[in-house]
C-alpha positions in Angstrom: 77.5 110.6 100.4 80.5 108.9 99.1 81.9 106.4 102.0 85.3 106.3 103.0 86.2 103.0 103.5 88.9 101.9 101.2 87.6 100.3 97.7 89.6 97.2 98.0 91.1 94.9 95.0 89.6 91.2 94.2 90.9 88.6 94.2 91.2 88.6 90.2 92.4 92.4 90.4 95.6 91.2 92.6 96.4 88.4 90.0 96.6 90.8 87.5 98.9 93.1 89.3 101.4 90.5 90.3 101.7 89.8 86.7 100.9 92.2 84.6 103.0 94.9 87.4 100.2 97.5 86.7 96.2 98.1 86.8 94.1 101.2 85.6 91.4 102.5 87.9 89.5 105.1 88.0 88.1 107.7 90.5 84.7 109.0 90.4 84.8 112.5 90.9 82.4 115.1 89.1 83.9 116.7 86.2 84.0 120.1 87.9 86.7 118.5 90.7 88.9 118.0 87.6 88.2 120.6 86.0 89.1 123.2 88.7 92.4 120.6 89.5 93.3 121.3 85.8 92.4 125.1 86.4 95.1 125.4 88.9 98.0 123.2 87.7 97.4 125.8 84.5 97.9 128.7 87.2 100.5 127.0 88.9 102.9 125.8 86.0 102.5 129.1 83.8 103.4 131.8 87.5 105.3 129.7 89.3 106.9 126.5 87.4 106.7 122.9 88.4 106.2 122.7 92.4 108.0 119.6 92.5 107.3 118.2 96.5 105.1 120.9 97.3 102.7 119.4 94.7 100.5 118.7 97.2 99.9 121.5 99.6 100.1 124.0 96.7 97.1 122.5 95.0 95.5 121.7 97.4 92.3 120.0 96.3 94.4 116.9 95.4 94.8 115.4 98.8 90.9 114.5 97.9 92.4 112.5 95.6 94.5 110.5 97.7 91.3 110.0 100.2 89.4 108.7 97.3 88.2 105.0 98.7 89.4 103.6 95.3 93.0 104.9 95.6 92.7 104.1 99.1 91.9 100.5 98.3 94.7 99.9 95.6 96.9 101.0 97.8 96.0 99.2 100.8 95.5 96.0 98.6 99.0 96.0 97.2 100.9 97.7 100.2 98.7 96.9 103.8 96.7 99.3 105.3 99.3 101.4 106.7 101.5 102.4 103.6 103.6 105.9 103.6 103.2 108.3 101.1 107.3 109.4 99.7 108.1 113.0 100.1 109.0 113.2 97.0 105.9 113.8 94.1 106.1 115.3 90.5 103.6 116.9 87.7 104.5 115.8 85.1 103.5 117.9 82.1 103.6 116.7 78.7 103.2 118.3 75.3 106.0 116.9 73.1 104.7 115.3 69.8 108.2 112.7 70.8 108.1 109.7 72.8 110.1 109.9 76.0 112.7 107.1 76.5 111.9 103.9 78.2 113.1 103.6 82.0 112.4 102.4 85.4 112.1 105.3 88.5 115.6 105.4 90.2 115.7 105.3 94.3 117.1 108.4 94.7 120.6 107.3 93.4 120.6 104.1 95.3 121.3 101.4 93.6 119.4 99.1 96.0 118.5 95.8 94.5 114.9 95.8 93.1 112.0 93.7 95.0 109.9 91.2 92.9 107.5 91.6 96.5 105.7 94.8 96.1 107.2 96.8 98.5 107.2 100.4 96.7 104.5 101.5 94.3 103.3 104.0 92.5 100.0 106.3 91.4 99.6 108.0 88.0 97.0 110.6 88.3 95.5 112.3 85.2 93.6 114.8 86.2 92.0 115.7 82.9 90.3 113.6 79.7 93.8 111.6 78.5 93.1 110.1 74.9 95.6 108.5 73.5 96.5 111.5 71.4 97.2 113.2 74.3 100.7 111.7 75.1 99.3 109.5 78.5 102.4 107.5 80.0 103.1 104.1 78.5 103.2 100.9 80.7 104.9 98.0 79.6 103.4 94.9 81.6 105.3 92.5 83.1 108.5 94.1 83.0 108.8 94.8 86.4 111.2 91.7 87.1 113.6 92.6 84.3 116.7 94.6 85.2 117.5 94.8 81.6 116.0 96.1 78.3 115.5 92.8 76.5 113.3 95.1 73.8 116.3 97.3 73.0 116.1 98.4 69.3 112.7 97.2 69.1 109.1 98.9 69.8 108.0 96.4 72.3 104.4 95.0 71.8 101.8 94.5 74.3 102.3 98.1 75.8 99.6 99.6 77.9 98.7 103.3 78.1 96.5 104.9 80.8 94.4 106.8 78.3 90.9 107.6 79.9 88.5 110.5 81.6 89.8 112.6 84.2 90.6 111.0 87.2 92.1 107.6 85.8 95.2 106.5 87.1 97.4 103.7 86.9 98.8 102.1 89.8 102.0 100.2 89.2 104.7 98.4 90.5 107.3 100.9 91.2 109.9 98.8 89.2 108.4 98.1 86.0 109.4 99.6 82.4 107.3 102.8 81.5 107.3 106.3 79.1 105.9 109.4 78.2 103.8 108.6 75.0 103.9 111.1 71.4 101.3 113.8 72.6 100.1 115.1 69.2 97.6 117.2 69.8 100.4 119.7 71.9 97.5 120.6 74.7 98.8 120.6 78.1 98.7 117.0 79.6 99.4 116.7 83.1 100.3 113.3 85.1 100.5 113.3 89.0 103.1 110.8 90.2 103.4 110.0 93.3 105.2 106.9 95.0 104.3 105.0 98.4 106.3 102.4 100.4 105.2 99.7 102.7 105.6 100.2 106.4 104.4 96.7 107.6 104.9 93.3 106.1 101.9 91.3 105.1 100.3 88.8 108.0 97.2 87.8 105.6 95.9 89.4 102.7 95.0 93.1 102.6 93.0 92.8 99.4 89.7 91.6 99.2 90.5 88.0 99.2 88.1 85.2 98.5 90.7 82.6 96.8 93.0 81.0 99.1 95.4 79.6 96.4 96.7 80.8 93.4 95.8 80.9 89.8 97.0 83.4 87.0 94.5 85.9 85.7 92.6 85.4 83.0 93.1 85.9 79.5 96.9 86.7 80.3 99.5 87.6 77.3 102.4 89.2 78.9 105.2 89.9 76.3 108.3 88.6 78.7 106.9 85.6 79.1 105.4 84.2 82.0 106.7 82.5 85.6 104.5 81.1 87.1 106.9 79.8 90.4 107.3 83.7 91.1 103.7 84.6 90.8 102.8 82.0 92.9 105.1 82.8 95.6 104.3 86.6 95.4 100.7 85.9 96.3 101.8 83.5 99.0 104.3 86.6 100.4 101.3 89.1 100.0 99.0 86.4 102.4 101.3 86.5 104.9 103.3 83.1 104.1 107.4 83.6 104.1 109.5 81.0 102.6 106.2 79.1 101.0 108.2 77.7 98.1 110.9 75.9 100.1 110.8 72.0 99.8 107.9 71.9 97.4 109.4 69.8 94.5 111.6 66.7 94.5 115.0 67.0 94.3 116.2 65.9 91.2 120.3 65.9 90.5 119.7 66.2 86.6 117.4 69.1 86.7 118.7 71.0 89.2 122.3 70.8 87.2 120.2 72.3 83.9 118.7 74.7 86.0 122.3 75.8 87.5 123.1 76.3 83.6 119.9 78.2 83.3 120.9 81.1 85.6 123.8 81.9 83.4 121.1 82.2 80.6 119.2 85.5 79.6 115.7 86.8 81.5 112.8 85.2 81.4 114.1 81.5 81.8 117.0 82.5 84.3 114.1 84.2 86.7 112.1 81.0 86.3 115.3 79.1 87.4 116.0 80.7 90.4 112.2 80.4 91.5 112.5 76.6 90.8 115.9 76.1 92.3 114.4 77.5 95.1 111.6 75.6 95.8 114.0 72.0 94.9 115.1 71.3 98.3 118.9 71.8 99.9 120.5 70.9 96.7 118.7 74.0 94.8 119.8 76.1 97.7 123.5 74.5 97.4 123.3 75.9 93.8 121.9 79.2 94.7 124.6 79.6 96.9 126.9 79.1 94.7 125.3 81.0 92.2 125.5 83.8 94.6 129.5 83.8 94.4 129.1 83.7 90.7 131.4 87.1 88.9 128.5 87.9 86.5 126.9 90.3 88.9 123.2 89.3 86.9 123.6 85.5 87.8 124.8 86.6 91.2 121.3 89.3 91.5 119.0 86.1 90.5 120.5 83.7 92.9 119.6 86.0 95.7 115.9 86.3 94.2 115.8 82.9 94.7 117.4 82.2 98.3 114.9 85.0 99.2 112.2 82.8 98.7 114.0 79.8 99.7 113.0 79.4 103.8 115.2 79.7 106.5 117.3 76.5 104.2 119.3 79.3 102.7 119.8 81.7 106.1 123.3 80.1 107.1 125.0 80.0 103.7 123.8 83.7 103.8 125.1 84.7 106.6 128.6 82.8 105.8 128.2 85.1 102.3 128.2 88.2 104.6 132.1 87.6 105.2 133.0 87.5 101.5 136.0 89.4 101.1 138.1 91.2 97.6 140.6 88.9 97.9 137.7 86.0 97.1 136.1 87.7 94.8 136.7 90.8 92.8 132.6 91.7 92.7 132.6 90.5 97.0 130.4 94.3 97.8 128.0 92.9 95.1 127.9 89.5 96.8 127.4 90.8 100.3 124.7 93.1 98.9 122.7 90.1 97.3 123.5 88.5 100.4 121.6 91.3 102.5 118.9 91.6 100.6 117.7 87.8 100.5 118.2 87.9 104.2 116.1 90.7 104.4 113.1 88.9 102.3 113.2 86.1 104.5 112.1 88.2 107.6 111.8 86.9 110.6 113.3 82.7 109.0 116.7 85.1 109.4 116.3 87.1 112.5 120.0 85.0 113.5 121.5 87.2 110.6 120.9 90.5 112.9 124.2 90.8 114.8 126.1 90.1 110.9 124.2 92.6 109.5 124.5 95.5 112.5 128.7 94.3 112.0 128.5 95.3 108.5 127.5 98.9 109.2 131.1 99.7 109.5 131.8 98.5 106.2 133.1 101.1 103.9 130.8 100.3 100.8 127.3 102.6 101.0 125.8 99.9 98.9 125.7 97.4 101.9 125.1 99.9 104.6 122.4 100.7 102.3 120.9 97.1 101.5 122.4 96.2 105.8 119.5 99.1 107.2 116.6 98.4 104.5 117.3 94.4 105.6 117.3 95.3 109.6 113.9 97.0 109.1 112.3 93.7 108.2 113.6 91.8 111.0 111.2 90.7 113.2 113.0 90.2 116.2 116.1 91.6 118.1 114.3 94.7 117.7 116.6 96.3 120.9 119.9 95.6 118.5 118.3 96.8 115.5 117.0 100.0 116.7 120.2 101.2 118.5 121.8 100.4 114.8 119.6 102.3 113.1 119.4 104.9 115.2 123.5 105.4 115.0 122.8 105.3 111.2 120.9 108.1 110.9 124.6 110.0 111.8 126.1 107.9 108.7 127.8 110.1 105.9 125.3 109.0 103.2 122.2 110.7 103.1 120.7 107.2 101.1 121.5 105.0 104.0 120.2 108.0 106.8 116.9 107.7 104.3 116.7 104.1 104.6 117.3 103.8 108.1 114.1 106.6 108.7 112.1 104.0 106.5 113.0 101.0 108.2 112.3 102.4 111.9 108.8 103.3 110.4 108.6 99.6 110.3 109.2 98.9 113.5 106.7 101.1 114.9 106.3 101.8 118.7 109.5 99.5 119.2 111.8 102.1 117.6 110.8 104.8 120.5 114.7 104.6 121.7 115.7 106.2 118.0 113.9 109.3 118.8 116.2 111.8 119.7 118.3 110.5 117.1 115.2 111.3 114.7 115.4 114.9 116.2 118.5 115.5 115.1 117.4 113.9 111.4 114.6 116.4 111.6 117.4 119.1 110.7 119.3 117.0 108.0 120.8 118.7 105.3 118.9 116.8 103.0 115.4 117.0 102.2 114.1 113.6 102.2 116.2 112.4 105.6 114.2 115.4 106.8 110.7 114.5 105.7 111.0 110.6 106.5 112.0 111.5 110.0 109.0 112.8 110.5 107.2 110.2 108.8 109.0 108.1 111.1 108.0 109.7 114.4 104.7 109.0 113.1 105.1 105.4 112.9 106.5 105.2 116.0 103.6 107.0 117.5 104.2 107.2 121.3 103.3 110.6 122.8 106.7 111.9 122.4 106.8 111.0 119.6 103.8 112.6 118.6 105.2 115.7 120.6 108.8 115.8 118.7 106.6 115.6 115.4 103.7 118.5 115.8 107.0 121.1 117.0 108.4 120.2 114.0 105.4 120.4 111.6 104.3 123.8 113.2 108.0 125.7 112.8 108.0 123.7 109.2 104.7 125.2 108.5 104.2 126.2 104.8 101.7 128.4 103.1 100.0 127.3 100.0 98.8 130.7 99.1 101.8 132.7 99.4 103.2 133.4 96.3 105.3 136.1 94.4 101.8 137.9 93.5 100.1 137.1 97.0 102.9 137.5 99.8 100.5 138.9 102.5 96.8 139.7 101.7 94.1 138.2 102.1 
């Protein structure tokens, strides 16, 4: 009998993901599993059309799939054992001889900054034999740090496709570059996305670790180069360490003016700078703050990547960026926002910044409000003052920042018990995914009314995978 204990990553598995953004795995199901999965999506997609969300409990043999101890383990390696599945899940079905375009998954029109820490992810499930022929989805490794197409033009080499038997699937980072592949032979192909989010931050690795320290992977040969400061810190972040690059090199005037100069440059070597600026001491901070209040919203984006790793150094320059105002700057919502989000990285190092960041929930720009609630939810203290905001911000007028504030009082468990009648009222949101991650977030929080708010819900919610157009009723 197959155990259920989660199938976790090594040591060398991890290294690869935090470079390379992606891994293929595979499940080992017998071929009938996949074949009657295939059998139904057929059904499905040819009576009904795509299911969209209700992926799941209308086929529903495929929660097996998301049992299976090897998904389990990917998952749990790259996002802790307690991760949250997104509401939101798509079939994808492919059988166009043309490549689909290159892109990164959006967040639902949020345009959040993206996290170089693996706090979203995704699964790829290909439920049938995938050859290459067969259109499977194309990965392009290492791209997951780039905000910009650097390949425009050009077919990018070194891309990775998760050809394989049934039941391979890629997990990757939820940011990198991907596409649908040329499917020549025009048979059905069928790709099962769905995304998950992290609920708690890392206190010591969740993989199977052995290493303490890090190394890259080997045999690497990444086509955006390579930075090794980031990778470093990432596996130092995923082992529980905050702020582990702060202090670690000599501060040196000369290079830490040529790495100022390098931020203005274009991706990979501007990413490297930030990393090393970071870890240079309060004089690399002094020029990530000013970097910060740079115009060019890009050289503004990578200064924050690199006071987020910079220690609690960086949290009072942060904080005084939190006031920026138009009148300083003509891009000040960007600057806040950058602002927000490196505050947010640094966790508990900036649990001061909470009473600036609840103020900013009455500023006008759903950006912030956005980047303010996602930040609050990482907090690790002042959890009375964060909950009340978040709470009130499940009222707000933008259905991303009542999304966001759902996720981030998943985070704070059993401490976010004084949001739940607030979370009632979310339960009957207008929009769909407010709706689903309340719910999600009463089970997070977990107390017994909690539990009791969440099972009324799910019972009057109830939804019947068998009732279609052709089978209202009987049996």
């Amino acid at each position: 009998m197959q155990s259920n204990t989660p199938l976790l990553l090594t040591d060398e598995q991890m290294r690869t993901f935090i470079t390379n953004g992606c891994l293929l795995l595979k499940t080992d199901f017998p071929r009938e599993f996949h074949e009657s999965l295939v059998e139904q999506l057929n059904t499905v997609y040819t009576e009904e059309g795509n299911p969209g969300n209700n992926l799941l409990p209308r086929i529903r043999e495929l929660r097996k799939v998301f049992d299976h101890p090897v998904v389990t383990g990917a998952l749990t390696s790259v996002l802790g054992p307690n991760y949250m599945m997104h509401a939101h899940r798509h079939g994808h079905y492919n059988a166009s001889s043309v490549a689909g375009g290159w892109h990164k998954d959006s967040y639902w029109g949020y345009n959040r900054m993206r996290n170089h820490h693996p706090q979203w992810a995704m699964i790829m499930y290909f439920p049938q034999d995938t050859p290459v022929e067969l259109g499977p989805t194309g990965i392009l490794p290492g791209t997951q740090n780039y905000e910009s197409r650097t390949f425009e033009g050009n077919e990018p080499e070194g891309e990775v496709l998760a050809s394989g038997d049934a039941g391979t699937f890629a997990l990757i980072h939820y940011d990198i570059w991907h596409r649908s592949t040329p499917n020549v032979l025009g048979q059905a192909r069928y790709m099962l996305k769905f995304e998950f989010m992290r609920t708690e931050l890392p206190q010591s690795p969740s993989w199977n670790n052995q290493e303490l320290g890090w190394r890259k992977p080997e045999g690497l040969q990444l086509p955006m180069g390579e930075h090794d400061f980031m990778w470093e810190e990432t596996w130092n972040w995923l082992s529980g360490q905050v702020g582990s690059m702060a202090d670690t090199l000599a501060s040196d005037p000369q290079r830490i003016k040529e790495l100022a100069a390098e931020l203005s440059s274009l991706e990979p070597d501007a990413i490297n700078a930030a990393y090393e600026l970071a870890a240079s001491g309060p004089s690399g901070v002094e020029a990530l703050l000013q970097a910060l209040h740079s115009e060019q919203t890009n050289v503004s984006r990578l200064a924050a990547y690199g006071l987020s790793v910079a220690g609690s150094g960086a949290v009072s320059g942060l904080i005084a960026a939190l006031a920026t105002d138009n009148n300083e700057a003509a891009n000040a919502e960007e600057i806040i926002a950058h602002a927000v989000f490196a505050l947010g990285e640094l966790r508990g190092l900036a649990s001061e910044a909470v009473p600036a960041l609840v103020n900013l929930m009455g500023h006008p720009s759903e950006e912030i409000r956005c980047a303010v609630v996602d930040a609050l939810g990482l907090m690790e203290s002042g959890h009375d003052q964060v909950v009340a905001c978040l709470g009130n911000a499940l009222q707000d007028e933008s259905a991303q920042v009542r999304f966001m504030s759902s996720l981030a009082l998943s985070r704070l468990g059993a401490n976010a018990e004084a949001a739940i009648p607030q979370l009632e009222i979310a339960l009957d949101d207008e929009n769909r995914y407010v709706r689903a991650h309340a719910a999600e977030s009463l089970r997070y929080v977990g107390t017994e009314r909690a539990k009791d708010t969440l099972i009324k819900f799910l019972l009057n919610a109830r939804w019947c995978p068998t009732t279609t157009a052709k089978n209202a009723f009987y049996p």
